[in-house]
N, C-alpha and C positions, 0 to 999 in steps of 0.2 A: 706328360702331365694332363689330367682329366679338364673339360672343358666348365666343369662344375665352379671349380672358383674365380678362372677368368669371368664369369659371368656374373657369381656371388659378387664382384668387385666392381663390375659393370652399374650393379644392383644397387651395392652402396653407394657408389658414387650418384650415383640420381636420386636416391632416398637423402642423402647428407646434405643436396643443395634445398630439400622441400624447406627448411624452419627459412631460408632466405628468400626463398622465392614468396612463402607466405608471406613475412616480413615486406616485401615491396607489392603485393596486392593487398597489403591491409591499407597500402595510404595511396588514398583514391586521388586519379590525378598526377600521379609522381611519374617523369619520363621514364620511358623503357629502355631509352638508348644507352642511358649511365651502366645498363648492364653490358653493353658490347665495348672492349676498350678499344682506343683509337693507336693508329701507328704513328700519328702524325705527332710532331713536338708543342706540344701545350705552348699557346701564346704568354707570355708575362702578365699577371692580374694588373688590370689597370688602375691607377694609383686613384679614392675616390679622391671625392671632390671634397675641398673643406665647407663646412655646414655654415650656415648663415651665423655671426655674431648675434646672441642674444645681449638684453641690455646688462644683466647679469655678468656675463662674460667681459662684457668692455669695463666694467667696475672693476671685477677681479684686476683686470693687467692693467689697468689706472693707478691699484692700490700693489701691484707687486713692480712698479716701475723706481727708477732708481732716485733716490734724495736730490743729488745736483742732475737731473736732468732739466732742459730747457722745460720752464711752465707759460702757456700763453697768458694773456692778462684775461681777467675776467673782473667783472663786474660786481660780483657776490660770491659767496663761498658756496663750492657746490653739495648739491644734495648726495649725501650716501643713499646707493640702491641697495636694499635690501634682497635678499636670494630667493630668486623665484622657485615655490616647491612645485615639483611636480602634479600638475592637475589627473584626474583618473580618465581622462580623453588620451594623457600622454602614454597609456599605460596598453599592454601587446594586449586586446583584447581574449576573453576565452575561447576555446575552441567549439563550444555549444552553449549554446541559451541555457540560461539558467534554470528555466521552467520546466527543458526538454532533455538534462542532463542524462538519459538513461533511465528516467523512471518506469514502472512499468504499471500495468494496469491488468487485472485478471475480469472476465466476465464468463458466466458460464448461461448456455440457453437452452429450455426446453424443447423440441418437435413439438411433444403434447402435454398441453397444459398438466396433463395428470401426474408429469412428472416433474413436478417445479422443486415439488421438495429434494428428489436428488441431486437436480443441476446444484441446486440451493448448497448441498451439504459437500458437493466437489468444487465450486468455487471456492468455498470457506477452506478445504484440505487442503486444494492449491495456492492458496493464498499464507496459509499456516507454514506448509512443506517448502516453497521459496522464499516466503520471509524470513524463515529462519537461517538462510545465508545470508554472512552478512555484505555479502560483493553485489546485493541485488536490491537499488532506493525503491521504494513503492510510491506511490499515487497516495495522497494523503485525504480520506473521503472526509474526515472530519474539518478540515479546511474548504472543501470543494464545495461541500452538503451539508452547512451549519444547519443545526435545528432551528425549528421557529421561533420565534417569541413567544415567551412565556405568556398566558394568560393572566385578564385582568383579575384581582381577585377583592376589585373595591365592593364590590355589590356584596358581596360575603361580610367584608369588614363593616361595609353602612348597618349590615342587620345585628350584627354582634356588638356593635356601640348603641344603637337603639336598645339592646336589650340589657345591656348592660347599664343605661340609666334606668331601663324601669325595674332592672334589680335594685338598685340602689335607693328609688321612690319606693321601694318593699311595697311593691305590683307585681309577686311571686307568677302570677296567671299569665300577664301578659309579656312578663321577660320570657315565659317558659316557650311561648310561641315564638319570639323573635329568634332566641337562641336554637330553636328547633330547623329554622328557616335556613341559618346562619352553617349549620354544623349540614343540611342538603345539599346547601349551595357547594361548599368546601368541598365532601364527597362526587359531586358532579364534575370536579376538577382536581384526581387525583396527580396528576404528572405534577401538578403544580402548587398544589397545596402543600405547606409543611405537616407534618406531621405534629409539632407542637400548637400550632395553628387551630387544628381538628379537635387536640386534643381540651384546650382551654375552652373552647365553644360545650363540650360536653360537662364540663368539673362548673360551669353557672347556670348550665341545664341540668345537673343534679339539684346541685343549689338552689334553684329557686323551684323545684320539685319539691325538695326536703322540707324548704319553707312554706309551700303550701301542702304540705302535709303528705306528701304520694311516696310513703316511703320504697315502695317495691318501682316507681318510677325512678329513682334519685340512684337504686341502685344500680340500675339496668344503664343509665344516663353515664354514672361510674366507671362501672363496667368498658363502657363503650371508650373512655376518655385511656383507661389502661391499653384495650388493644392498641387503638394509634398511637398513642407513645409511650410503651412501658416504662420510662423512670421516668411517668411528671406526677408532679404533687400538685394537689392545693398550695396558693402560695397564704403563708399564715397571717400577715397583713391584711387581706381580704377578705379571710373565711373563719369562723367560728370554729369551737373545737367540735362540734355536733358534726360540722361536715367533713372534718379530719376522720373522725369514726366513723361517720357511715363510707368513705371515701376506703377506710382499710379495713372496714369488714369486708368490701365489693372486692376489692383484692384477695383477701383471704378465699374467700368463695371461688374464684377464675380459680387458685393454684391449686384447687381441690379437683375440677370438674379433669379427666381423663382428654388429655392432647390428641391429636390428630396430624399428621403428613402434609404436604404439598409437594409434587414434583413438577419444576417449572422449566419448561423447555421454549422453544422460537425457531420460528422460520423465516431469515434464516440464523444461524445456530449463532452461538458467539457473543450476544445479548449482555451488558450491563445488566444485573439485579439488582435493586436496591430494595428491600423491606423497611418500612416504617421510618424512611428517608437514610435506613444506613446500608450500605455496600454488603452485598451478600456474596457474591461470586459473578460467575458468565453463565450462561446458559450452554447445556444443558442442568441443573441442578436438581441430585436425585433427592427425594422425599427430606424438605424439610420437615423439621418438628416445630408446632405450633399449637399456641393455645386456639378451643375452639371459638369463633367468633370472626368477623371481617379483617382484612388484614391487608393493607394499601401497600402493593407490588408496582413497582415501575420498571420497565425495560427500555434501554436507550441504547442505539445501535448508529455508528457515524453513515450518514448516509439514508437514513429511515427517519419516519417520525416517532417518536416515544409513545409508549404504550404506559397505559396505566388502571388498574382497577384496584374496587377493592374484595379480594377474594375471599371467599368463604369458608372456612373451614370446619367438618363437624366432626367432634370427641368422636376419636378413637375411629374415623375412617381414613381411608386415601383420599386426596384428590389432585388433579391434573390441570395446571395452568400453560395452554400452549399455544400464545396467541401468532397470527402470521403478520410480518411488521411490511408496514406499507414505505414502500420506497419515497422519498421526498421528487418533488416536483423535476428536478433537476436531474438526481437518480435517474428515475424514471423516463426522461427523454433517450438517454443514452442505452436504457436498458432495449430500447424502442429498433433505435441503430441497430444494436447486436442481435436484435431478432432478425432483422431486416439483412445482415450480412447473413448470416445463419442460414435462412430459410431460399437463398440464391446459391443454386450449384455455380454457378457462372463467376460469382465472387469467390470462393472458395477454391475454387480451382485456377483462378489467375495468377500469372506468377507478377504482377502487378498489385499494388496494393488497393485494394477497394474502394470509394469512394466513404462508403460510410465509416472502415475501419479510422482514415485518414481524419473523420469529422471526429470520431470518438476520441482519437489521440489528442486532436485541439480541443476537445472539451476539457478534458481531463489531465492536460499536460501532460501527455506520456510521452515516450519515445515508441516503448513496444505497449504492445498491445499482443494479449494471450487471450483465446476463444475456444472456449469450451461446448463442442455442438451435442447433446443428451437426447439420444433417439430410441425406441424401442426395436429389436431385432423380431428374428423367428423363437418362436414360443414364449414372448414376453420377455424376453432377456435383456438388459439395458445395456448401452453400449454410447462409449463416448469418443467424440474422434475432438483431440487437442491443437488449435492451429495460432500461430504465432507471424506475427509483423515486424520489420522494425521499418518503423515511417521516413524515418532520417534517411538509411542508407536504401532503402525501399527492399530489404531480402525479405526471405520469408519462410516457415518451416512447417512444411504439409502437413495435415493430417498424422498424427500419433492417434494408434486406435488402441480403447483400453475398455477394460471394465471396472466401473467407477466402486465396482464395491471391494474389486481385488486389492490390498492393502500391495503385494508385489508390483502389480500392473502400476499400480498410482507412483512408487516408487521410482520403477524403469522411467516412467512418463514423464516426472519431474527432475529426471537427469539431465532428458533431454532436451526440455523445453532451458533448463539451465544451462545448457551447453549452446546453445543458440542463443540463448541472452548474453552471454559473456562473452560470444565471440569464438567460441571452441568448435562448432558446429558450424558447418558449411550448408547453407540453405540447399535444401532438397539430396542432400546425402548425409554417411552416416561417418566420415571422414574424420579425425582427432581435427585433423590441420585443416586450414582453408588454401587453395589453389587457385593462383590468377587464372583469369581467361585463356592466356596463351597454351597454359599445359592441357588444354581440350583440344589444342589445334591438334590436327591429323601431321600437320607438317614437321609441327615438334617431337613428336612420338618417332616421325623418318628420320630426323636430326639423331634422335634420343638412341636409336638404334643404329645409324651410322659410326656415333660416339663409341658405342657398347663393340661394335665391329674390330673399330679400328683399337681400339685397347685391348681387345682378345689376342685380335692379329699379332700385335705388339709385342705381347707376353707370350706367345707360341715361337716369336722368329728369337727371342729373346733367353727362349730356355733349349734350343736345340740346341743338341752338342756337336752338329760337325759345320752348324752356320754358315751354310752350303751358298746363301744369298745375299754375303757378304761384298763378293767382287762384283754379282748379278746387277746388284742397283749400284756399281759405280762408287762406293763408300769404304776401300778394301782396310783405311785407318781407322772404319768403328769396329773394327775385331770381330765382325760377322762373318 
């Protein structure tokens, strides 16, 4: 018989025990002796002890005791105890913090400043490419990094009630100024201003134009009140029919004049759009179509602050809105951290978790933490090396090196950063399974091959036909 499957057997047998042995180094802390069995006769489980009578319990056996048994006397009729429910102190606590259940957190950081925008666009892909399993909770930046508070916008509304009496004292001149003031202010605060807001300040800037006579004012005034919010009207309580027509001739005019483009992108990408207070998509967004004239864009990004203009558009050109959004105060500390890990070989190469990585996970409630390091190579080539922590159990997963623009490369990369997040991945190799400690010892591999010895042996004395070493060792009744 060839010594090929004695060994193939040998093989299995050490391969079959790996999913158990993983099973008992995943739970940290658990004795190692329950692996070796004992010869000795197991003592008898000691009976426990009965738990202390709650008052609960004495009610119970008060109220299940029998009709004629002896009652002591007592003095008043006793109180029924009512059933103590279980408080959530009484309850087996979880086995992780709430805040630290395994979230995870992605950062990605430049070498050089010049390359912000690709780190920018492979944090977003990594963030995109493992959010979409659904075995992986994220870090929630919209909780972490609420936006500001919204601007005041009274100063705006004092000047459009001023102007708004002196329309109505028909002081056409001087409402035109107030409502002029009124509709700058509003534009100096587009994140915040409504859009119908903007648009009313314009439709009594026509108005009291109309009434003092400036008909090419009143339409332009018009004009202006359509772009910020294409379905407002005059309201007809308010407004004469003179300003109904001149309000839908200025309409008619816009649907004539030849539209023009917008393509609206962000750094970094991902962006909330909103046009004219209504939801347009995410950013990147290829060439909207638009009438020409100003056009109040906002971008809102969890974790940034809002960006807002009003952009310009001219009949029948392109134009490009692609502002870079500034990270919020808080953001920004953290983003601080990951530079500062980044830019230390000494951190990145510890198989300790880093001082700053550790501060970032407490910011951010994370458990892991994934670092994205974006550096330029030889002949400008971009190159990204991927490194991963988990704070709890302190492992950690070297350097993945990729190029951030290979669509394959990004793929491989977020296999494996998955596989290290889930637990599939053994820090610093490339293993399905994870392996305690022990199976590195040198000792166990001489165990492991003594094992493999003596079962070859076995099955070699085992399959001779004339079992020549049967009387040898003294055994002449096992038929060898």
């Amino acid at each position: 018989m060839s010594l090929k499957t004695p060994l193939a057997l040998s093989l299995a047998l050490l391969l079959g025990t790996a999913p158990a042995v993983t099973e008992a180094a995943s739970r940290r802390g658990a004795p190692t002796s329950s692996a070796r069995r004992s010869k000795k006769k197991k003592a008898p489980p000691a009976k426990p002890e009965p738990a202390p009578e709650s008052p609960s319990d004495l009610a119970d056996e008060a109220s299940e005791a029998p009709s004629d048994a002896p009652v002591q006397a007592r003095t008043q009729e006793p109180t029924p105890v009512a059933p103590v429910a279980p408080t959530p102190a009484e309850k087996s606590p979880p086995a992780l913090p709430s805040a630290r259940a395994g979230r995870v957190a992605v950062l990605a950081v430049p070498v050089d400043p010049s390359d912000f925008e690709t780190a920018s666009r492979l944090e977003t892909d990594l963030r995109d490419a493992l959010g979409a399993r659904a075995d992986i909770p994220w870090v929630d930046p919209a909780t972490l990094f609420p936006p500001p508070p919204p601007a005041s916008l009274a100063q705006g509304d004092a000047l459009f009630d001023e102007g708004k009496g002196l329309y109505d004292n028909l002081d056409p001149e001087a409402a035109s100024k107030k409502f002029t003031e009124a509709a700058a202010f509003y534009q100096r605060h587009p994140v915040d201003t409504k859009p119908e807001r903007l648009a009313r300040a314009y439709i009594f800037l026509g108005a009291s134009r109309l009434l003092n006579g400036e008909s090419a004012g009143a339409q332009e005034a018009f004009t202006r009140a359509l772009l910020a919010a294409p379905t407002v009207r005059p309201q007809s309580e308010l407004f004469g029919q003179d300003v109904h027509d001149a309000f839908d001739a200025a309409k008619q005019a816009l649907s004539r004049l030849p539209r023009g483009t917008l393509a609206i992108a962000s750094v970094p990408t991902g962006a909330r759009v909103t046009l004219h207070g209504e939801h347009l998509g995410t950013t990147p967004l290829k060439d909207v179509e638009l009438a020409p004239g100003p056009h109040q864009v906002v971008l809102t990004l969890p974790g940034h602050l809002p960006f807002g203009t009003f952009q310009e558009v001219a009949p029948s050109q392109r134009g490009e809105l692609r502002p870079r959004l500034e990270p919020t105060p808080e953001l920004a500390s953290v983003q601080a951290l990951a530079a500062e890990v980044s830019s230390s070989s000494r951190s990145l190469g510890s198989s300790k978790v880093p001082p700053g990585v550790a501060r970032i996970a407490e910011k951010l409630g994370a458990r892991y933490v994934v670092l994205a390091r974006v550096e330029k190579k030889g002949q400008g080539r971009v190159q990204a090396s991927l490194h991963a922590w988990d704070v709890q159990l302190e492992n950690r997963l070297r350097g993945v090196v990729l190029n951030p623009e290979d669509a394959r490369e990004r793929q491989a990369a977020v296999g494996q950063v998955h596989d290290f997040l889930t637990g599939k991945l053994v820090p610093d190799t490339s293993l399905p399974f994870a392996l305690p400690a022990v199976v590195k010892k040198p000792w166990f591999w001489a165990a492991v091959g003594g094992v493999a010895v003596a079962t070859t042996a076995g099955i070699l004395l085992a399959t001779q036909p004339n079992k020549p070493l049967g009387i040898r060792i003294g055994n002449p009744g096992a038929g060898w």
